[in-house]
C-alpha positions as CSV (number, residue, x, y, z in Angstrom):
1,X,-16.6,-7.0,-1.2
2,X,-19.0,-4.8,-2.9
3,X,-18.7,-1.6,-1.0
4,X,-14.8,-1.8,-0.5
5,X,-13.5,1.2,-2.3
6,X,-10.3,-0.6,-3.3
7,X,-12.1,-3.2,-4.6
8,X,-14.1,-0.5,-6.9
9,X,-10.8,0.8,-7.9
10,X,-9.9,-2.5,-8.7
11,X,-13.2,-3.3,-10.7
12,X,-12.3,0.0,-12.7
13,X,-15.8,1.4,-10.6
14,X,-13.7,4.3,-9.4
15,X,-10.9,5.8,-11.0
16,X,-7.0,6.2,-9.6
17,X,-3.7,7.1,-10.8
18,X,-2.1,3.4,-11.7
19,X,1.4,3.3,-10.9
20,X,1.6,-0.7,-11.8
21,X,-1.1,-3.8,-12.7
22,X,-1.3,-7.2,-13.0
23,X,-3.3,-10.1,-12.5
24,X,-2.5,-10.1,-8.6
25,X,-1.9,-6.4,-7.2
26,X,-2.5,-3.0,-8.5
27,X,-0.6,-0.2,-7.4
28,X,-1.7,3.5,-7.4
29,X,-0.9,7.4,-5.9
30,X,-2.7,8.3,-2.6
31,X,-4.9,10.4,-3.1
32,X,-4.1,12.6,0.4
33,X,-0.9,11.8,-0.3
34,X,1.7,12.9,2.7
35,X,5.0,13.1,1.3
36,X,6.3,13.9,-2.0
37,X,5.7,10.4,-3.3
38,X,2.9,8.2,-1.7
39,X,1.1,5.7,-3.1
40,X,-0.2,2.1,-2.2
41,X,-0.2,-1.2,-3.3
42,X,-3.0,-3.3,-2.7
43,X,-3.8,-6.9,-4.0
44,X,-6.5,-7.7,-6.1
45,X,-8.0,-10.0,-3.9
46,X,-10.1,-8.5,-1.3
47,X,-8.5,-9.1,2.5
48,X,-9.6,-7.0,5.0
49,X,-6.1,-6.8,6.3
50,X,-3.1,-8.4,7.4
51,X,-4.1,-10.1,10.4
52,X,-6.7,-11.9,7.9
53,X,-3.7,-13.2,6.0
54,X,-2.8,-17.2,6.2
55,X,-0.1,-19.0,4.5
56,X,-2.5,-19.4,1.9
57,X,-1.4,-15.5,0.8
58,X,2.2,-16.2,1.7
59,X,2.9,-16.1,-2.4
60,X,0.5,-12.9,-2.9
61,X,2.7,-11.3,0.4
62,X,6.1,-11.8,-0.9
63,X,4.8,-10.5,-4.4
64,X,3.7,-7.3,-3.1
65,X,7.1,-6.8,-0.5
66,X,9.1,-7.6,-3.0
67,X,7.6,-5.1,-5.9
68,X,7.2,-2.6,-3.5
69,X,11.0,-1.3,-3.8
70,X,11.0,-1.7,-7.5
71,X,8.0,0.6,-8.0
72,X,10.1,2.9,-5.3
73,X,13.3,2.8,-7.2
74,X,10.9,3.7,-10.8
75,X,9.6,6.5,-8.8
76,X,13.3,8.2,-8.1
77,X,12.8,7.1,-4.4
78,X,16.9,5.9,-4.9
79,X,18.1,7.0,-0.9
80,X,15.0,5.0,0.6
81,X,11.2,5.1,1.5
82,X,9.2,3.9,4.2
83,X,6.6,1.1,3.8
84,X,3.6,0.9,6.5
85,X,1.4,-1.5,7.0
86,X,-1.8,-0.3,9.2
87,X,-3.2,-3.5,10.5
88,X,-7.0,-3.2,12.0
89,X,-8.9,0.3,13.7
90,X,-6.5,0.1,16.2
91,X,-3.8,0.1,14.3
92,X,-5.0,3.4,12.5
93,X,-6.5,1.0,9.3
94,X,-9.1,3.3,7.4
95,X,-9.4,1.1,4.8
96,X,-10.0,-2.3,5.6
97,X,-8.6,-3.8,2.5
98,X,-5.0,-4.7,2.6
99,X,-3.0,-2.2,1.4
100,X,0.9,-0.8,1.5
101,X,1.5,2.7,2.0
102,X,4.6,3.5,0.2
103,X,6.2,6.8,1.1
104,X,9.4,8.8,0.4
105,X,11.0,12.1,-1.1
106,X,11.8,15.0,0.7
107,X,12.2,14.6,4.5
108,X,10.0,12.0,6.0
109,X,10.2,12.3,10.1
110,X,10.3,9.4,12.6
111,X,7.3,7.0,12.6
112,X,7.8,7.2,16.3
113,X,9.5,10.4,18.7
114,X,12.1,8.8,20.7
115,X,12.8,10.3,24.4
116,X,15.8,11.1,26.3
C-alpha cells in the first residue's frame, strides 16, 4: 500500500531505527516508545493485520514469533518482555499494517487490572 507508513519505512521512504532486516520482516524502535525498550516487528509484506492473515502467512507468522525473543534477548531483555498484537480499531490497531510491539525493561504493569 502506498500510503501505509510501514510500508514507507520499508521502501526506505521514511527513516527508523533498524533493530533487524531481511528479505521477509524488518524490525525497528517505536518511535513513542512506552517502556525502556519497545520496538516492533513488522513483515515486509503489507497486511493490514492479523485477522487478514491465512495459512498462506503461516511461514511469515512463525518467522516473526519466533525472532521476536531473539531480537529481545540481543536487546538485554534476559528476565522477559511482553509481545502485543493489536488486531483491528477495535482492538486499539493505529497502524493497520501488521506489526509486533515488543516491550520490556524496567517495570512493565499488567495488560489488564485484575479485581478482588
Amino acid at each position: 500500500m502506498s500510503n501505509c507508513v510501514f510500508c514507507k519505512i520499508v521502501r526506505g521512504e521514511i527513516c527508523a531505527r533498524k533493530i533487524y532486516e531481511d528479505e521477509d520482516v524488518l524490525a525497528f524502535y517505536d518511535i513513542s516508545p512506552v517502556a525502556p525498550v519497545h520496538f516492533m516487528l513488522i513483515p515486509k509484506l503489507h497486511l493490514d493485520s492479523l485477522a487478514h492473515a491465512s495459512e498462506a502467512h503461516a511461514g511469515l507468522l512463525a518467522k516473526m514469533l519466533l525472532l521476536a525473543p531473539r531480537l529481545a534477548k540481543q536487546l538485554g531483555l534476559e528476565t522477559g518482555f511482553r509481545t502485543v498484537i493489536n488486531t483491528g480499531e477495535g482492538g486499539g490497531q493505529e497502524v493497520f499494517h501488521l506489526h509486533i510491539h515488543i516491550l520490556g525493561g524496567g517495570s512493565i504493569p499488567p495488560m489488564v487490572k485484575r479485581g478482588n
